[in-house]
C-alpha positions in Angstrom: -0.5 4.3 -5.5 2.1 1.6 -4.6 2.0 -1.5 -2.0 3.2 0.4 0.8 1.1 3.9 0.1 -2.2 1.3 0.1 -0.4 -0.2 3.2 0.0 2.6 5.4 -3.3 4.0 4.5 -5.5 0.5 6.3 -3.0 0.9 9.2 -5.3 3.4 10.8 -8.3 1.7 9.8 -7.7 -1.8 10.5 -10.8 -3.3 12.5 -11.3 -4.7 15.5 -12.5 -8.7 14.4 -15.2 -10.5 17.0 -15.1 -13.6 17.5 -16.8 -16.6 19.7 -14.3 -16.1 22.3 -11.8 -14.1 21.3 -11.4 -10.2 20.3 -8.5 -9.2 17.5 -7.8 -5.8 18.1 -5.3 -3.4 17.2 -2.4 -2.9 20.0 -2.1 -0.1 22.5 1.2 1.7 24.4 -0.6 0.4 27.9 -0.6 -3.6 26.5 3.0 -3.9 27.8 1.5 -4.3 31.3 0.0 -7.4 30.2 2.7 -8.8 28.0 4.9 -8.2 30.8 2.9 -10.4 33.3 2.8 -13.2 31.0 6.4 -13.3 31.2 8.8 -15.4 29.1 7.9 -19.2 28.6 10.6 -22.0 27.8 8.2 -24.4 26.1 6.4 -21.2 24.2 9.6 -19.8 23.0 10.8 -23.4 21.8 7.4 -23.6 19.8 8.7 -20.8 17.9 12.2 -21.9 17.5 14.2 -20.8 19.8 16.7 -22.4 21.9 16.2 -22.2 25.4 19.7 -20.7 25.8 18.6 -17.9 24.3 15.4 -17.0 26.2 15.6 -13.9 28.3 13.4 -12.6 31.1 10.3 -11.0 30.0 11.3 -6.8 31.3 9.3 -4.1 31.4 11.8 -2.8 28.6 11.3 -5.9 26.5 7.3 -6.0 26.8 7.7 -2.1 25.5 9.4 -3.2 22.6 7.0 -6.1 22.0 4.1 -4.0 21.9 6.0 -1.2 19.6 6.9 -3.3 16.9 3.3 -4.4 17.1 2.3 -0.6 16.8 4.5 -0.6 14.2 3.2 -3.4 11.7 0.3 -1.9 9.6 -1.7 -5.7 10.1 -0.8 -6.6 14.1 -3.5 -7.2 16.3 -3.5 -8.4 19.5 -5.5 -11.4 20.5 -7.7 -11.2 23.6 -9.5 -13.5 25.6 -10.5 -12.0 28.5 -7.2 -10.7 28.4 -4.5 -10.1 26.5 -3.0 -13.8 25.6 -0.9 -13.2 22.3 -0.9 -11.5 19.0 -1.3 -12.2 15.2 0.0 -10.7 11.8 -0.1 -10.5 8.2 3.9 -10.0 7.6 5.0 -9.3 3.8 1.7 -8.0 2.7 2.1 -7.9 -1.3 -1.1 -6.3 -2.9 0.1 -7.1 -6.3 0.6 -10.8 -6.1 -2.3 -10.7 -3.5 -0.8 -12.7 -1.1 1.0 -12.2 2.7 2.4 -14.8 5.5 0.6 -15.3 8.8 2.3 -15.2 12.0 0.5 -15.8 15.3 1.8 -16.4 18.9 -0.2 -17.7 22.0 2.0 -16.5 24.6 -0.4 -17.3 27.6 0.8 -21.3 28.4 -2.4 -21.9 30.3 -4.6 -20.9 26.9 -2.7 -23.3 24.5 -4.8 -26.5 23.0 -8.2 -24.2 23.7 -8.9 -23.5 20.3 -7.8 -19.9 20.7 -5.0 -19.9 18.1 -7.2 -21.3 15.3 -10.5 -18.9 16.3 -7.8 -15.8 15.9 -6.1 -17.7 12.4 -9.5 -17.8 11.2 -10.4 -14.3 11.5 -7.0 -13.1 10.3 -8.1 -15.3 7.0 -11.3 -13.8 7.0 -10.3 -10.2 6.8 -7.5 -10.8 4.7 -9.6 -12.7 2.1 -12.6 -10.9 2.3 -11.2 -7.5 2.9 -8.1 -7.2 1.5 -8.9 -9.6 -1.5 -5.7 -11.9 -1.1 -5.5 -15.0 -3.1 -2.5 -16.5 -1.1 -1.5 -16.6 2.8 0.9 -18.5 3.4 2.3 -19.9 6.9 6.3 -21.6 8.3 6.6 -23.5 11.3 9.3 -25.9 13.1 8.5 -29.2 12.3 8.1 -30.6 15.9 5.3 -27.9 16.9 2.3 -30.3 16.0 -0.2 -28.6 17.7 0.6 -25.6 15.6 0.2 -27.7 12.3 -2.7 -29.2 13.9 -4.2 -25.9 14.1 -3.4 -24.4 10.6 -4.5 -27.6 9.0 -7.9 -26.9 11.0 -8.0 -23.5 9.5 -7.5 -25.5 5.9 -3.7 -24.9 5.1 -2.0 -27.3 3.5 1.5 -28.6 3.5 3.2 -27.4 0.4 7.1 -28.9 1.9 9.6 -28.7 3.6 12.4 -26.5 3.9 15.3 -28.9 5.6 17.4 -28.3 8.3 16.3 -24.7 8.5 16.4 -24.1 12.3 18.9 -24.9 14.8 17.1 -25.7 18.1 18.7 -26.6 21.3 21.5 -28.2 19.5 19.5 -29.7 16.7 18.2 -29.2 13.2 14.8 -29.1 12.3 12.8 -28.7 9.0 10.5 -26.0 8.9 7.0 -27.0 7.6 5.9 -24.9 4.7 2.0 -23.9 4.4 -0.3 -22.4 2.9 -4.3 -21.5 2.3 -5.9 -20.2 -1.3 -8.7 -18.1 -1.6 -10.8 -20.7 -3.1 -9.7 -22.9 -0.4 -11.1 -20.8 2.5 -14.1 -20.1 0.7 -14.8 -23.7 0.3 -14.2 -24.4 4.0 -16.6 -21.3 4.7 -19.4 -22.7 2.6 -19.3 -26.4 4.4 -19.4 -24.4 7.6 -22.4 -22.5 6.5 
């Protein structure tokens, strides 16, 4: 059975993760009601390198397609506290190699610097280490988005480089950080928590 057979077959199976305070879960047709009201943030969207000349207002046909390419991915959930306030993935899932990238997005500007993003990052590393037996995730971000280094640091990534002048933001090039967590790693972090 290849990658993608093994793949398709968890889609429909992939659990809803509890944490402290927020719920991963996986996303439904009627979530574009909420990603619709958080609307389209400047800052946010610059956090995840875009330019601001580029943002668009957040439509009802836009939140739609949010929420189906989310449906679509075989390891999206959405993140919810209280509400729904953003979403996280395991994007280029390889079972051979055991490893994936994580990408996560707060979209709720009035939930950022809570803690949120790393409580949802750390159950994404749980199921993907514990369940789906990875050895590697791995993790980009613009170089200027501290709190989002802050935050994967926190969940024990480490900086592995830099890749230079890889996005062009309002004008300007940044590096984008280059990250990653082993599976020894997070089960060393588990066991000082214990």
């Amino acid at each position: 059975m290849g990658t993608d057979s093994l793949s398709r077959m968890s889609n429909a199976s992939l659990p809803t993760l509890i944490g402290k305070r927020v719920t991963l879960r996986r996303p439904h047709e009627e979530d574009f009601a909420a990603r619709l009201k958080l609307g389209a943030d400047a800052e946010i969207f610059r956090l995840y390198g875009g330019s601001r000349s580029d943002l668009r207002p957040m439509t009802e046909e836009a939140a739609r397609r949010w929420v189906g390419r989310l449906l679509d991915h075989d390891h999206a959930w959405i993140i919810e506290a209280g509400t729904l306030i953003g979403h996280v993935r395991l994007d280029r899932l390889d079972l051979s190699d055991k490893r994936a990238s994580l990408a996560i997005g707060i979209d709720d500007s009035t939930r950022l610097g809570k803690g949120l993003g790393s409580e949802a990052v750390a159950l994404a590393l749980g199921y993907a280490f514990n369940v789906l037996k990875l050895h590697r995730i791995s993790v980009r971000v613009v170089d200027y988005n501290l709190r989002a280094i802050g935050a994967y640091q926190k969940c024990g990534f480490v900086v592995e480089g830099r890749e230079r002048e890889a996005a062009f933001v309002d004008g300007i090039w940044h590096d984008d950080v280059m990250m990653a967590i082993l599976d020894r790693e997070y089960a060393e972090i588990r066991r000082s928590k214990a």
